[in-house]
C-alpha positions in Angstrom: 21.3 86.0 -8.9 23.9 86.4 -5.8 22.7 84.2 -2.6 23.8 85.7 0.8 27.1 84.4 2.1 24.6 82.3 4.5 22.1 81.4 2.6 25.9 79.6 0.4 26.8 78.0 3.9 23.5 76.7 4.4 23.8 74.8 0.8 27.0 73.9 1.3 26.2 72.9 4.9 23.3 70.6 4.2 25.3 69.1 0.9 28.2 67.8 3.7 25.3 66.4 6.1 24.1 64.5 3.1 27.7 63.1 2.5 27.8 62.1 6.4 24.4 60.8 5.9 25.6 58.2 3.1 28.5 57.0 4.8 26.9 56.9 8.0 24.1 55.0 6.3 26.0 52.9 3.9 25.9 49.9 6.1 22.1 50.0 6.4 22.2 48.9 2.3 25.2 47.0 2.3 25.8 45.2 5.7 24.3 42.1 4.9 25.4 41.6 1.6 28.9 42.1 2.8 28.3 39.7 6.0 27.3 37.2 3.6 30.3 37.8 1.4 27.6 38.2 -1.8 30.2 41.0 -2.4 33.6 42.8 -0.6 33.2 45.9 1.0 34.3 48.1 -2.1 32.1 46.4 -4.6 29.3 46.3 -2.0 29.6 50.2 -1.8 29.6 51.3 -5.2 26.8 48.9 -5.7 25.1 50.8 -2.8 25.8 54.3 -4.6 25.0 53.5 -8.0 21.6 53.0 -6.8 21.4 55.5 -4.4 21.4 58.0 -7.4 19.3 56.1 -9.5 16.8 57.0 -7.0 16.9 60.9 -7.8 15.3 59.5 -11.6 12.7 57.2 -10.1 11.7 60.5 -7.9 12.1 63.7 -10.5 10.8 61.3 -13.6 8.4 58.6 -12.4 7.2 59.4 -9.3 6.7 63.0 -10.6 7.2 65.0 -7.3 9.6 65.3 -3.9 6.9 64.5 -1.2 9.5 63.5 1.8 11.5 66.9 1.0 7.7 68.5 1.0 6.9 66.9 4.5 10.8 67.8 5.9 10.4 71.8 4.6 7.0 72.0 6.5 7.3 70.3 10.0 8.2 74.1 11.3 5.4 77.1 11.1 7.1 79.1 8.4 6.9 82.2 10.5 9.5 80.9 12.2 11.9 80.0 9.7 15.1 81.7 9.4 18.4 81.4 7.8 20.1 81.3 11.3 17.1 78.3 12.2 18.4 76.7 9.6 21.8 76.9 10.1 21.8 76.2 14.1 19.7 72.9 13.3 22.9 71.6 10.4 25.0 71.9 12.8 23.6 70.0 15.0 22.8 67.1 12.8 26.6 67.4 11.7 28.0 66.8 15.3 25.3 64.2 16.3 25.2 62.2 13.3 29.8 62.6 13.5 29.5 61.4 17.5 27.4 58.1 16.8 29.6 57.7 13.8 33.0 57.8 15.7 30.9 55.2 18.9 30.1 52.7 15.6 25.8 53.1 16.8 23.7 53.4 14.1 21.8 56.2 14.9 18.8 57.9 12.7 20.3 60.6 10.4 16.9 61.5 8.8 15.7 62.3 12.9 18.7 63.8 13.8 18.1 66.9 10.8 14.4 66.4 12.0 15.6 67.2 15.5 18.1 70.0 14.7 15.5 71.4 13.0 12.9 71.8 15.7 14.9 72.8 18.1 16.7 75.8 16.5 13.1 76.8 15.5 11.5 76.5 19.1 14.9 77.9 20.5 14.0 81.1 17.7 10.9 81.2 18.9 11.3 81.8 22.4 14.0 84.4 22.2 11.5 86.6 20.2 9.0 85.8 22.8 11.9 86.7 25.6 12.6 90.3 24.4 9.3 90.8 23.5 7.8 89.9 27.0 11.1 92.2 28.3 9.5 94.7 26.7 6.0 94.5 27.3 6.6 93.9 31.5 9.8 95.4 32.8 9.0 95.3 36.1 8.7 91.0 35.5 11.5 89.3 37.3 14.0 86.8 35.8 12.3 83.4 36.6 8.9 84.9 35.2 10.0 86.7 31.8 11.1 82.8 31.3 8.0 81.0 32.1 5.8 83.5 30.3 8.0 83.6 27.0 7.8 79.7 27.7 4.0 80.0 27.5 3.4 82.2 24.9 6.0 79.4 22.9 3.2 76.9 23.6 0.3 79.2 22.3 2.4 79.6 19.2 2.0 76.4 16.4 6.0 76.6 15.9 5.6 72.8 15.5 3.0 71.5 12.8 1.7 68.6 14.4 0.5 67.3 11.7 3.8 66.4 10.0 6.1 65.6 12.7 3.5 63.4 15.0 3.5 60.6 11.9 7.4 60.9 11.7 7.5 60.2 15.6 5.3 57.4 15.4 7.2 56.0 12.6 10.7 56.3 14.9 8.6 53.1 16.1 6.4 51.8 13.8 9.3 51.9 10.6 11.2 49.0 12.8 7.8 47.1 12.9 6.8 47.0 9.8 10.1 45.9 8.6 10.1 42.9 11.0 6.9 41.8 10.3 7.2 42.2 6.8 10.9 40.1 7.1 9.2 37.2 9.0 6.7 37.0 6.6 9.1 36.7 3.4 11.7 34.3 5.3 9.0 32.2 6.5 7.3 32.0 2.6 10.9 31.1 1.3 11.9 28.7 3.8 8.7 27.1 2.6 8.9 27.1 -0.9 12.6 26.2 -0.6 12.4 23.0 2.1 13.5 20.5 -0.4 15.8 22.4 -2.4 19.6 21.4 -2.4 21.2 23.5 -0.1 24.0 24.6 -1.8 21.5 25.4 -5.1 20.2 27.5 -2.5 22.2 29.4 -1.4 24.3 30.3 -4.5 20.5 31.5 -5.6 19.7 33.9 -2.8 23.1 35.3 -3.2 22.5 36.3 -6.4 18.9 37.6 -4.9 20.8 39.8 -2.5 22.1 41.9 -5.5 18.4 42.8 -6.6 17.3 42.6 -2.5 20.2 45.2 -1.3 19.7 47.6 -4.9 16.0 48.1 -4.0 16.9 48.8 -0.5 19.8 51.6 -1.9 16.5 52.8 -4.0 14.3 53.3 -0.7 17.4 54.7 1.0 18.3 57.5 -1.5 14.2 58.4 -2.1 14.1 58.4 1.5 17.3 60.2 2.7 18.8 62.3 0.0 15.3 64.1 0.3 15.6 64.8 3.3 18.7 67.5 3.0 16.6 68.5 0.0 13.8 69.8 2.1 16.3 71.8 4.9 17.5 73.3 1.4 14.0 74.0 -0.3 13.3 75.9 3.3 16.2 78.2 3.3 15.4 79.2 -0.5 12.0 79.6 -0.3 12.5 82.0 2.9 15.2 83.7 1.0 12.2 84.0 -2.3 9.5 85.1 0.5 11.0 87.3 3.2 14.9 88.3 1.4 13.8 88.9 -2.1 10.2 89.3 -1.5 10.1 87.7 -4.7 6.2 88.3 -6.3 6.1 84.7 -7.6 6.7 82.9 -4.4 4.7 85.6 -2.8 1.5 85.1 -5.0 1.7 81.0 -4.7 0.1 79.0 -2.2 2.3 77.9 1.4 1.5 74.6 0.2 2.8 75.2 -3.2 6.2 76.5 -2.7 8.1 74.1 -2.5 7.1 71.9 -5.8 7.6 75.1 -7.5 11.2 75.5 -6.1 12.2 72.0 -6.6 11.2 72.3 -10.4 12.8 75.8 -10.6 16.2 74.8 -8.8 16.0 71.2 -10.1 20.1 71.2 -9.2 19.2 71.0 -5.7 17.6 67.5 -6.2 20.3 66.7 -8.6 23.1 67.6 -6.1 21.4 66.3 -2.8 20.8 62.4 -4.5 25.0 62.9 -5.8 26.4 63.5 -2.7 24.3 60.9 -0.7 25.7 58.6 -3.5 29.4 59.7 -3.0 29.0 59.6 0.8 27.5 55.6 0.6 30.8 55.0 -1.3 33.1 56.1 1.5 31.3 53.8 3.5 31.3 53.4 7.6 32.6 50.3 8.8 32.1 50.1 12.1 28.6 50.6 11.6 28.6 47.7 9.2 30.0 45.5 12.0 27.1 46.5 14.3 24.7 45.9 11.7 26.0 43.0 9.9 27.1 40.7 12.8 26.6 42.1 16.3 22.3 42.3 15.9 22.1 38.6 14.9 23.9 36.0 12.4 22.9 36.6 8.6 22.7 34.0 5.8 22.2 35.2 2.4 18.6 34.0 2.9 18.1 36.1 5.7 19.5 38.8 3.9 17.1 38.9 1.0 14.6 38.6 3.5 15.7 41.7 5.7 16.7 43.9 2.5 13.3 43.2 0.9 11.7 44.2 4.0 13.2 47.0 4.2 12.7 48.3 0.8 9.4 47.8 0.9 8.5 49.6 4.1 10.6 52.7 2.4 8.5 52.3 -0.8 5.2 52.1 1.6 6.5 55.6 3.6 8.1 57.5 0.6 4.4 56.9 -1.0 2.7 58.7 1.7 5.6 61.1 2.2 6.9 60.4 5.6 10.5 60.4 6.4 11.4 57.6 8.0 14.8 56.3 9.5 16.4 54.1 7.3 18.6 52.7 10.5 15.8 51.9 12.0 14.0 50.0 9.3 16.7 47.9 8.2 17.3 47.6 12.1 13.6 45.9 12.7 14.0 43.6 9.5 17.3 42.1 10.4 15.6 41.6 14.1 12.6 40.0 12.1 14.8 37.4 11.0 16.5 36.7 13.5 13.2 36.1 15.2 12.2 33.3 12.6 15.3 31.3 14.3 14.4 32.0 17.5 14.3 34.8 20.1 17.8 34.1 21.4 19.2 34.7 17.9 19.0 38.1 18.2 21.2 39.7 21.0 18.7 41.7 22.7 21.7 43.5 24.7 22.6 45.6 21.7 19.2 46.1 20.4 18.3 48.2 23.6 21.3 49.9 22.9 20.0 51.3 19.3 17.0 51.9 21.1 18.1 54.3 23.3 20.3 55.9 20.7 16.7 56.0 18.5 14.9 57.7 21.4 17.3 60.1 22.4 18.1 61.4 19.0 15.7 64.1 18.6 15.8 65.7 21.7 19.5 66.0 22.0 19.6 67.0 18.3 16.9 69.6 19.1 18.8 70.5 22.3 22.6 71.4 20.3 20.1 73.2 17.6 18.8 75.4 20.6 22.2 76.0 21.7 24.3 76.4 18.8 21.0 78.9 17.9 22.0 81.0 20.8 25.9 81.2 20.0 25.1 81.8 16.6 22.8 84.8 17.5 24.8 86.1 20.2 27.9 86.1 17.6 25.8 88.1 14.9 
């Protein structure tokens, strides 16, 4: 089977965002456990890797099924999928996720493809509503073929709701949950360790933060390399449905489409979870510097604590299949224990700063997307 010369760049596309994504993320599995010299940089990387692929068995072989890939494929109406949707919201992701790179600010890969995404879709949208409202009232001027293509864009479910409202709340509630769940754990160990020799101590939560930061890689790779996977499983299943009109995508379910593709091209999972894994071992050391020192002081303890956290409130999300920033979760638990200290341990100056790199993600993501949509149309 020959895929269009698009449909190659899409693939190839999405596999180089996944790279960026892993060394973009690497710090969010391995800044702590290099802060607290557990391990050096290189050793903390492959460490990071190692487990970010063991993640693609825990999802094909135990867990059974792709649920965030299934969640990212479906937060756009199908009917307004296309390969050129597709494309225009990579490329997007690419440049935004390559800018907050090159500024060291750990922005949210996972909502930056989210917001690429959207916005090439809605930008689709509304150019098909354009020339059809053109077409329908001639006599309209400018100013009002815009609003009413604008309208009828609102009338038209190119968003489902239903999938990307829970990933929006979770921009929020991700960070939450990891603190909470961080002050909880360092408070129960402080506890149970009051009397302990100090030094006995620490050697042991250093050799914790092996186990702590592996299960965090786990969450991060289930979480992230999914992620690509989904973008991927929509530009194949719209080739199936709408290139090919292929009779066995055609005669299963919406909802079934893409568990049938990911068993059917079970080298996209394979690939996605590979180069996630080779991206975490190029690593991105300013980001680690942000994370590791500038958010608050980290002692191995702390660092258990926060990578626990963390890896739990991935576990928690994968299981219900929402996609979830992994910046933004390890973000919240290295906040939570920094809290535990006291509120002036954690420097509050930079933490607005990833806030506002958080919030504005999407939108400018989904603004480049509509942008790049346009060029890329205009070109072809």
């Amino acid at each position: 089977m020959e895929f269009p010369i698009l449909l190659i760049v899409i693939i190839a596309l999405a596999l180089i965002f996944d790279y960026i994504n892993g060394f973009h993320d690497a710090a969010n599995s391995i800044a702590t456990i290099v802060s607290t010299k557990v391990l050096t940089p290189f050793q903390a990387v492959l460490w990071a890797a190692l487990w970010n692929f063991a993640a693609f068995f825990i999802a094909a072989y135990i867990i059974g099924e792709f649920k965030i890939g299934n969640t990212i494929a479906k937060t756009v109406n199908e009917n307004f999928i296309t390969l050129e949707v597709i494309f225009s919201g990579l490329i997007a992701a690419i440049a935004w996720n390559l800018l907050t790179w090159w500024f060291g600010i750990p922005s949210s890969s996972s909502h930056t493809l989210i917001g690429g995404f959207l916005g090439a879709a809605l930008m689709h949208a509304f150019m098909m509503d354009y020339h059809e409202v053109v077409s329908a009232h001639p006599e309209l001027g400018m100013w009002e073929t815009l609003k009413t293509a604008a309208y009828q864009v609102t009338t038209q479910s190119v968003v489902k709701f239903d999938k990307v409202i829970p990933i929006f709340l979770f921009i929020f509630m991700a960070p939450i949950i990891g603190m909470i769940i961080s002050i909880i754990i360092t408070l129960i160990i402080v506890h149970l360790y009051k009397k302990s020799n100090p030094h006995k101590a620490d050697k042991s939560f250093k050799r914790l933060q092996l186990a702590s930061s592996a299960l965090f890689s786990l969450g991060h790779g289930l979480n992230d390399a999914q992620k690509v996977m989904g973008i991927i499983g929509a530009a194949m299943i719209y080739y199936h449905v709408n290139m090919l009109q292929d009779p066995v995508y055609l005669n299963i379910p919406s909802a079934g489409r893409f568990d049938y593709f990911a068993q059917h091209y079970i080298w996209v999972p394979l690939v996605s979870f590979i180069a996630i894994a080779l991206g975490t071992m190029s690593g991105g050391w300013k980001i680690i510097k942000t994370m590791g020192t500038k958010i608050t002081k980290v002692t191995s303890l702390e660092g258990v604590s926060a990578e626990t956290a963390g890896a739990i409130t991935l576990f928690i999300t994968d299981h219900f299949g929402i996609p979830v920033s992994t910046t933004h979760t390890i973000t919240g638990s290295i906040i939570g224990v920094g809290l535990t200290k006291r509120i002036s341990a954690v420097r509050w100056g930079i933490t607005v700063s990833l806030l506002w790199a958080w919030v504005l993600t999407i939108p400018i993501s989904a603004i480049v997307a509509g942008i790049t949509y346009l060029l890329v149309t205009f070109l072809t």
